[in-house]
C-alpha positions in Angstrom: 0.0 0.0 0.0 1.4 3.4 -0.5 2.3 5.5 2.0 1.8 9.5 2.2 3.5 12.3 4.6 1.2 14.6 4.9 0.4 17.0 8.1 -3.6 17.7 8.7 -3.4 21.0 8.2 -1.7 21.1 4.7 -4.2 22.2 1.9 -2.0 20.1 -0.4 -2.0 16.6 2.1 -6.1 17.5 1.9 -6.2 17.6 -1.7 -3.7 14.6 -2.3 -5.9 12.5 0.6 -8.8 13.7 -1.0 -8.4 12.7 -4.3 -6.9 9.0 -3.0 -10.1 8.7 -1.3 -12.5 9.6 -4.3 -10.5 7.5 -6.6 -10.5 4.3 -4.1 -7.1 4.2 -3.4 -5.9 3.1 0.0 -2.6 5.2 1.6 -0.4 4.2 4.8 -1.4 7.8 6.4 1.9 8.9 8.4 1.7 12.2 10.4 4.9 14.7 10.1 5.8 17.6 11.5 7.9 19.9 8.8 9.8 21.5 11.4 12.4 19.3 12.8 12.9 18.2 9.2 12.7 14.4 10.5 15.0 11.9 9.0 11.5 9.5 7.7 10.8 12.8 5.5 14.1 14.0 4.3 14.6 10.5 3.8 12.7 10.3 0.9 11.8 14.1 0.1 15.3 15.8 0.3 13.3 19.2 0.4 11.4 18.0 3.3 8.0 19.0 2.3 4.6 17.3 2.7 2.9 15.8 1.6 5.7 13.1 -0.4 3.7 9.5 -1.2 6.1 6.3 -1.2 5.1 4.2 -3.8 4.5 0.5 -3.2 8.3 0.3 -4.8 10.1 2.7 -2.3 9.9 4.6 -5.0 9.3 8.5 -3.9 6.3 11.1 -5.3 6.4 14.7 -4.8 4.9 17.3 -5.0 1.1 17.4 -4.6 0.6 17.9 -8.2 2.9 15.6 -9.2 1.3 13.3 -6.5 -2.3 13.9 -8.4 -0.7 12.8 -11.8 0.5 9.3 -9.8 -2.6 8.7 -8.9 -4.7 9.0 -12.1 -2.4 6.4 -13.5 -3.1 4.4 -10.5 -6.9 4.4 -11.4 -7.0 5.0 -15.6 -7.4 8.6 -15.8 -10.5 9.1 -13.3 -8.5 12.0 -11.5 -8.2 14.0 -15.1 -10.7 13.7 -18.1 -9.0 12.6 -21.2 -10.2 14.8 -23.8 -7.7 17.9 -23.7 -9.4 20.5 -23.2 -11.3 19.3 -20.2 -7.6 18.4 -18.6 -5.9 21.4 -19.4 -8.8 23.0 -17.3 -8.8 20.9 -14.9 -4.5 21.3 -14.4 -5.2 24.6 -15.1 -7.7 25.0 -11.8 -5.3 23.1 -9.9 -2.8 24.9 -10.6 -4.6 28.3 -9.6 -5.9 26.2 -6.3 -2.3 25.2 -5.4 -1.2 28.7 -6.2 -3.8 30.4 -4.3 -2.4 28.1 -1.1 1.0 29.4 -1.8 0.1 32.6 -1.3 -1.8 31.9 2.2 1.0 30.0 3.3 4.1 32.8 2.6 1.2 35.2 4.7 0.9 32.3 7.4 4.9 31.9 7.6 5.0 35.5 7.8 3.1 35.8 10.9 4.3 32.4 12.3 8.3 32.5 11.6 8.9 36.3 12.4 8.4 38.7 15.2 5.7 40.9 14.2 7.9 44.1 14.1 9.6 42.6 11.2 6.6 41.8 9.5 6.9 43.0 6.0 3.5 44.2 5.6 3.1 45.3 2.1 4.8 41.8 1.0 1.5 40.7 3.2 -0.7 42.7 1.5 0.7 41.4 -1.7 0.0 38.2 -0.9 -4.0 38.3 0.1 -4.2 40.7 -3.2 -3.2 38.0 -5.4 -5.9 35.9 -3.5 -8.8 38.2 -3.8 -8.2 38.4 -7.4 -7.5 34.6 -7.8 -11.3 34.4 -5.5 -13.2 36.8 -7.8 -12.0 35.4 -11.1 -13.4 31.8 -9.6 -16.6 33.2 -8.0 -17.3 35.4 -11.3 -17.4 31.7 -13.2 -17.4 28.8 -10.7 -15.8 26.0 -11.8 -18.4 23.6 -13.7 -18.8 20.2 -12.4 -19.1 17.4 -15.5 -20.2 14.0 -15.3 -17.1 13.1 -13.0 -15.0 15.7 -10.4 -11.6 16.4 -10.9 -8.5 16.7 -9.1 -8.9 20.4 -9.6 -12.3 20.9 -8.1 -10.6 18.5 -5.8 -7.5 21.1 -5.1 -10.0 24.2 -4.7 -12.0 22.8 -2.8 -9.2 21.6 0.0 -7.7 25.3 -0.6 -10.9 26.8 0.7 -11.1 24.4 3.4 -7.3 26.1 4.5 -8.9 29.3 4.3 -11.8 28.3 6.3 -9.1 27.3 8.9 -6.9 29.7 8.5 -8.6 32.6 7.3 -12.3 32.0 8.2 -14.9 34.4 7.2 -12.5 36.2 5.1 -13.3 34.7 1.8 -16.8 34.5 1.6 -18.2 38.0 1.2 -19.7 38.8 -1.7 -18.9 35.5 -3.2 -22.1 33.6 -3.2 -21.7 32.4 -5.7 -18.3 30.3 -4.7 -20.1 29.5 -1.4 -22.6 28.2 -3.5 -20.3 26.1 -5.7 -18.3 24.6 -2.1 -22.1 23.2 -1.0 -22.9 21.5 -3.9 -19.6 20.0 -4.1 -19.9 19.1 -0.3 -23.3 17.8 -1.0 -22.2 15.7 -3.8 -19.6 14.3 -2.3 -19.8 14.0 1.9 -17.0 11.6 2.3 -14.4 14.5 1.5 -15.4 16.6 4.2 -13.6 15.2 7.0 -10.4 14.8 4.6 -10.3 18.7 4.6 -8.1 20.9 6.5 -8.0 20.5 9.6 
């Protein structure tokens, strides 16, 4: 069975469990914290960063895209539609989920790494402005949901779920119709809830 590094909190562990999950394959969870940079994560991930899957060969898979890509071979495309188009759309919003993530995280490390004198604020402000932007272009066209999800509706939905942890209330204001787009999804698809940030 392979096994993933992931840490609870990571939007890109919640995608990559996520997407395991909906495509019915079983991972060896293993808890890691990033910051001691343990020997079971450099180990295999040299940059010793989560979430990093061990194949059934030992073999190593990193990062969370990369880790998406894995699995749809696993399971015969189910992650990504075949016709190419529909998967460069669906890259495409995982791309802008992942990216969106980034941006949160540099904010959270920020806060969380530096005394808050030294906080560069408009390298903050920065940050969250490429959010908001990234937020309105997705609520002004929602993400449409085709016969099967995606592992990009996958990735923006985990991302929202950080933001919900990290950021809560901040994102939905006067994007209902986002909101609107995370229940349906949530309805559709209950089992991925608890997988979410967390």
């Amino acid at each position: 069975m392979p096994k993933l590094l992931y840490a609870p909190a990571s939007p890109y562990s919640a995608k990559v469990r996520m997407a395991a999950a909906h495509a019915g394959i079983a991972l060896e969870l293993v808890k890691v914290e990033t910051g001691p940079q343990p020997a079971e994560l450099t180990s295999v991930n040299p940059l010793g960063k989560i979430p990093c899957l061990v194949a059934d060969d030992g073999e190593p898979v990193y990062d969370s895209r990369v880790i998406t890509q894995y699995l749809n071979r696993l399971v015969a495309g189910s992650l990504f539609p075949r016709n190419a188009a529909r998967r460069l759309e669906a890259e495409r919003l995982e791309a802008l989920a992942d990216g969106i993530c980034d941006c949160l995280l540099a904010h959270v490390y920020e806060r969380r790494m530096r005394p808050e004198e030294k906080w560069h604020q408009p390298w903050m402000d920065l940050q969250l402005s490429k959010v908001a932007r990234s937020l309105d272009v997705l609520n002004a066209a929602p993400p449409r949901f085709g016969k099967k999800v995606t592992a990009g509706h996958i990735a923006l939905r985990a991302c929202l779920g950080y933001m919900d942890l990290r950021f809560a209330g901040q994102w939905q204001p006067r994007r209902t119709k986002l909101k609107r787009w995370v229940a349906r999804f949530d309805d559709r698809f209950p089992e991925l809830i608890p997988l979410l940030p967390a």
